[in-house]
Structure formats: C-alpha cells, structure tokens
C-alpha positions in Angstrom: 117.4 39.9 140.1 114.2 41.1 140.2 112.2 43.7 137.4 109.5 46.2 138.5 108.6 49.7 136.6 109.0 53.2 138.1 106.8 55.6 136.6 105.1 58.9 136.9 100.9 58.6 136.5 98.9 61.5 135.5 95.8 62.5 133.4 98.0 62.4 130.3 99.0 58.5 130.5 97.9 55.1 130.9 95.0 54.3 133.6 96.5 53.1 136.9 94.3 50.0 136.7 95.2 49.4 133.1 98.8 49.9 133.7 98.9 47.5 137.2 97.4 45.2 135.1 99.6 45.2 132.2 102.8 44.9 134.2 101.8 41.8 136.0 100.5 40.2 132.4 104.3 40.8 131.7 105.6 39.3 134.6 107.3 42.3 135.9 107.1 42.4 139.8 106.5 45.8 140.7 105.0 48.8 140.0 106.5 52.1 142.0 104.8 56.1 141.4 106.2 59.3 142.1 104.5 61.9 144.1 104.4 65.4 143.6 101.2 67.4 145.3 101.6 70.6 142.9 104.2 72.6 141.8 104.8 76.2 142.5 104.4 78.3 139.5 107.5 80.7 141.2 110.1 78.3 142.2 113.6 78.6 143.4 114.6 74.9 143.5 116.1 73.7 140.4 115.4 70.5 138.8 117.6 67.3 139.8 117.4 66.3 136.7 118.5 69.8 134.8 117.2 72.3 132.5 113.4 72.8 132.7 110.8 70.7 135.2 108.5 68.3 133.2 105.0 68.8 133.0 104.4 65.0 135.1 105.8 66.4 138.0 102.8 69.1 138.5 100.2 66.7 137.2 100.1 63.4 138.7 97.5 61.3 140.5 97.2 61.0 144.1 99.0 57.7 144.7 97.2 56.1 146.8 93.8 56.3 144.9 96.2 55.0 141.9 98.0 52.3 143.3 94.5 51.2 144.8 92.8 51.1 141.2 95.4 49.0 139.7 95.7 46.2 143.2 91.8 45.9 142.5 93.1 44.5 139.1 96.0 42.5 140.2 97.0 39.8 142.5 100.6 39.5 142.5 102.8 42.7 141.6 103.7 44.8 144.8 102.5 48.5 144.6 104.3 51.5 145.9 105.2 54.9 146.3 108.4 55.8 144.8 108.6 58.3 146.8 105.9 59.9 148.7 106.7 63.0 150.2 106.7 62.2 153.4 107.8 66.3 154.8 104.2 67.3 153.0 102.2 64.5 154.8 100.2 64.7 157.7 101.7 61.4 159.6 98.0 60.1 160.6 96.6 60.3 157.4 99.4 59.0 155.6 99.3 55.9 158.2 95.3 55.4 157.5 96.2 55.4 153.6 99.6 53.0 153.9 97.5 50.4 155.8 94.6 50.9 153.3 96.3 50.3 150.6 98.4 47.1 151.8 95.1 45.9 152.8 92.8 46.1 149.9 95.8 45.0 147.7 96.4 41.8 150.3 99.4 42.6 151.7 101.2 43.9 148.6 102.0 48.0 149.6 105.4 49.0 149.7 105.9 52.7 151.4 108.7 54.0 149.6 109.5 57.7 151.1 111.9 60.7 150.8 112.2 64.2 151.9 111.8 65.8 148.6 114.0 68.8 147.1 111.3 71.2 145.9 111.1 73.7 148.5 108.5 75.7 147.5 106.3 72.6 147.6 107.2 71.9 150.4 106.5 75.5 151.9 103.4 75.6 150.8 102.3 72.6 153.4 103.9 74.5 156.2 107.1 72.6 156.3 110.1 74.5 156.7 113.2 73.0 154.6 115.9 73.5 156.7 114.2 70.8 159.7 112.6 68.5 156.5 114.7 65.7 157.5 114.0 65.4 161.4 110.8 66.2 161.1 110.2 62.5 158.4 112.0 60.9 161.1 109.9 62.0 163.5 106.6 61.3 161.2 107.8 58.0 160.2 108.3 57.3 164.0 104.4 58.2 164.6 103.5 56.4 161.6 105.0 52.8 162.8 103.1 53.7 166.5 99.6 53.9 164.5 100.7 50.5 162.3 101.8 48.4 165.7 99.4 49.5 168.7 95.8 49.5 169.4 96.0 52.6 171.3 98.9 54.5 170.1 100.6 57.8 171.1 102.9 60.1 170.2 105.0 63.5 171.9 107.6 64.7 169.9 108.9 68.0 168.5 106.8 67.9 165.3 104.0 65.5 165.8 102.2 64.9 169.0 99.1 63.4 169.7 97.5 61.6 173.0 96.1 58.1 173.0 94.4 57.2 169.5 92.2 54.3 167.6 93.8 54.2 164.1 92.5 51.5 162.1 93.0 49.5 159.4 95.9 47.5 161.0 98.3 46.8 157.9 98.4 43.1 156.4 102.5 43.1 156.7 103.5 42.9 160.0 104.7 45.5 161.6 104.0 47.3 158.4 104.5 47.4 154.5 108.3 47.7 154.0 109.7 51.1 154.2 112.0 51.9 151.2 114.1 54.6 151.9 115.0 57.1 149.1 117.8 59.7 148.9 121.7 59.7 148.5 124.5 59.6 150.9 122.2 62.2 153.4 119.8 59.8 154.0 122.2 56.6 155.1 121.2 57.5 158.4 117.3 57.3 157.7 118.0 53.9 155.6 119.9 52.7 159.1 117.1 53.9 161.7 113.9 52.8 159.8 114.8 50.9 155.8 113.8 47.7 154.8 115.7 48.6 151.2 117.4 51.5 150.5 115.5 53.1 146.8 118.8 54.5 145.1 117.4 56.8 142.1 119.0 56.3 139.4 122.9 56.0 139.9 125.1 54.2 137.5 126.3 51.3 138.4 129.8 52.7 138.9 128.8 54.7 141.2 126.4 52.8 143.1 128.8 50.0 144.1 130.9 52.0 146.3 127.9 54.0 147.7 126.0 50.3 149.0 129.3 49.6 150.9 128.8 52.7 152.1 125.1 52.9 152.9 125.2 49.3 154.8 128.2 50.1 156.7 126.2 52.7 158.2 123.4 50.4 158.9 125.4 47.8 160.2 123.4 45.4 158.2 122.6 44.4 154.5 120.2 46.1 153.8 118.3 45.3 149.9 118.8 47.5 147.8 116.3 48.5 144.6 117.4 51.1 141.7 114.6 53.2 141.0 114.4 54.9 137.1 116.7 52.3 135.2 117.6 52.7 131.6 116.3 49.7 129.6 119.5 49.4 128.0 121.0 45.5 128.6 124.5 46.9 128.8 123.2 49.1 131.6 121.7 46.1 133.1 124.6 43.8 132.8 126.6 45.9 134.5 123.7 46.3 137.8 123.9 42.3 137.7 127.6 42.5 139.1 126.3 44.2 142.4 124.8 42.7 145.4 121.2 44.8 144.1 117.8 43.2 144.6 115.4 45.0 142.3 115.8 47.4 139.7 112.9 49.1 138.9 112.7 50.7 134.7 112.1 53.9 133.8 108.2 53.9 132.2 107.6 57.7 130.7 103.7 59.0 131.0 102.5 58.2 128.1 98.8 56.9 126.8 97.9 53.5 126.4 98.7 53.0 122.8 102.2 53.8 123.4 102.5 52.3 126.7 102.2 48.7 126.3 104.3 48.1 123.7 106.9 49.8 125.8 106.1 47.5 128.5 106.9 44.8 126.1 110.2 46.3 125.4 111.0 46.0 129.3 109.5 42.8 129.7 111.8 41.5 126.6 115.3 42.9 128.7 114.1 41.6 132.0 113.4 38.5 130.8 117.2 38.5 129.4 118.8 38.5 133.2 116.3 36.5 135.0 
C-alpha cells in the first residue's frame, strides 16, 4: 500500500515548498490540498464534518501556485488537488493550470476534483447548485479536449467555445490522472472520466462494500485512494484488508515547528505496513 498526506495549506501553516519537501524526505508518496476559494460569511450549507466550519477552509492557498512551489523542490512525490472545485472553475483556465502544473513538476500532477457542498460558494461564481453535477461533467469533458487536441472545440449546454490553441500540452498522456471525489452520487462521474475514485474519509467498514459498489458501476477496477486517514495503525490495519491503493493521512494546518515532527509520526505508521 501506498502513503501520501492530505492536508489543507494556508497563511497559518507550513510553506508549500517546505512541506513538499519534507514529505518526500520521509518517503511518503504524495501530497494532496483542499480547495476552498472563500467562504460566505452568511451560509446556509452546513458543515460535512459537524458543528462550526474551520477557519482553513476560508483561508487557504491557491493550489496550484502551492503545489507548484513545493514540485520546484521535489522530484518524486505526486502533487494534487484533493479536491479542486471543479463547479467554481472556469474549464479553460483550469486546463492551462492542470497542464502547468504536471509540467513544471515533470509529469507528477494528479487533478483530483469534486463538486463541492457549499452552496453559497458556489453561488457566488455563478454556478447554480441544483445543475453542479452536469455542468463538472460537462467541464471535465472541455478540459480533456484542451489536454488532447491541437485545435480543440467545445458546444455544450454549459461550456462552448469554437476552435482554440491551448497550450502547455500535459506531460501524462492524455492527461494527469483524474481522481474522482464524492460518495455514492458520484459513481457515475468515477465510471465516465476516474482514473481512482478519492473516497474521503470512510471507515474501512464502510468502505468495502461501497468499492464493490463503485466498480460495479464502472465496470472496471478502478484504484481506489482514501483521502483524510486517521494515523492510528489499528485504523490502518484494518484499510490493508481492502483491495485500496493509496491512503492519503490527515496533516492539520499547522506551522513548521509542529509540522514535521508530525510528519515523522506518519512516516513512523507508514513505514509499519509497507
């Protein structure tokens, strides 16, 4: 099984580039950020995760600028979004920044996406939460157009564009890997476009039955990585006796000082089930 770290950068924590390189000096294979653009000060959505919304998830770093500092100070760990908000992305931007970043980190980018739940975020790009989910399809759709052809167009319901030049040209062929995020509602989305489905954070008892489900959907087996994994080795052991290819620790914002002996802490349990 493979190790990486999940994690949420801001202003608060470690440095991207201090951080990217500290996970690869510890021979952990991945390093995965959240996106969040803002967060509405009035909000209707509740929190996932219960009670009140942390202060990370209004004040982290753009991730691409992030994950960029920390591949100019790597060479091996992959680098990706876990998620990016793919419904609060314009699709030809988001293509330019995906192939960027897989090509100044030499073919290392992972795109991990989701539709997100906040919709007052989401509102506040335009997008309208009750169509969120076609219109990622449709985005991801454009997005794999600009990656494969020279000249590539686009007519749908959301996005439409004539003939375009859209360059870089990501490393990975046909693109960086597209790791799809969400429960049950996104089975479909892992089936049309996943190269791994991202489940966040299930327990392993749970998570068993939902792969079966998930790849019978698909039709194939798709990989599978848990993102936000309790570093507790009975938690681990118990993700070892499913067919799961990466799980990815939970690494909480916090400065320098405090984050690389945590690190080492991660490192220490990985290196238990390797």
């Amino acid at each position: 099984m493979k190790f990486g770290v999940s994690t949420f950068i801001t202003d608060q924590g470690i440095a991207p580039a201090a951080l990217g390189r500290a996970v690869e000096e510890r021979g952990l294979d991945s390093l995965l950020i959240a996106e969040h653009t803002h967060i509405p000060v009035d909000r209707r959505s509740p929190y996932p995760g219960g009670g009140e919304l942390p202060e990370i998830y209004y004040r982290t770093l753009d991730p691409f600028v992030a994950l960029s500092a920390a591949a100019a100070v790597t060479e091996r760990i992959l680098l990706g979004t876990g998620i990016a908000l793919v419904a609060q992305r314009d699709p030809i931007i988001t293509a330019k920044e995906v192939a960027s970043l897989d090509l100044v980190s030499g073919g290392r980018a992972v795109f991990g996406i989701g539709v997100g739940w906040n919709r007052e975020e989401m509102e506040n790009h335009g997008t309208d939460p009750r169509t969120r989910g076609r219109l990622v399809d449709e985005r991801l759709q454009a997005m794999r157009e600009l990656w494969a052809k020279e000249k590539a167009e686009f007519h749908g319901e959301f996005v439409d564009f004539d003939p375009v030049y859209s360059w870089p040209k990501p490393v990975q062929r046909p693109h960086p890997p597209l790791y799809v995020g969400g429960g049950e509602a996104a089975f479909e989305r892992v089936a049309a476009f996943g190269d791994a489905w991202l489940a966040n954070s299930l327990p392993p008892r749970e998570l068993g039955p939902k792969i079966d489900r998930m790849r019978s959907i698909a039709g194939r087996d798709v990989p599978v990585t848990v993102y936000a994994v309790d570093k507790d080795p009975g938690i681990i052991e118990q993700y070892t006796q499913l067919d799961v290819e990466r799980l990815l620790f939970y690494l909480p914002t916090m400065p320098a000082a405090e984050t690389l002996p945590y690190l080492d802490e991660l490192a220490d349990v990985a290196r238990r089930f390797r």
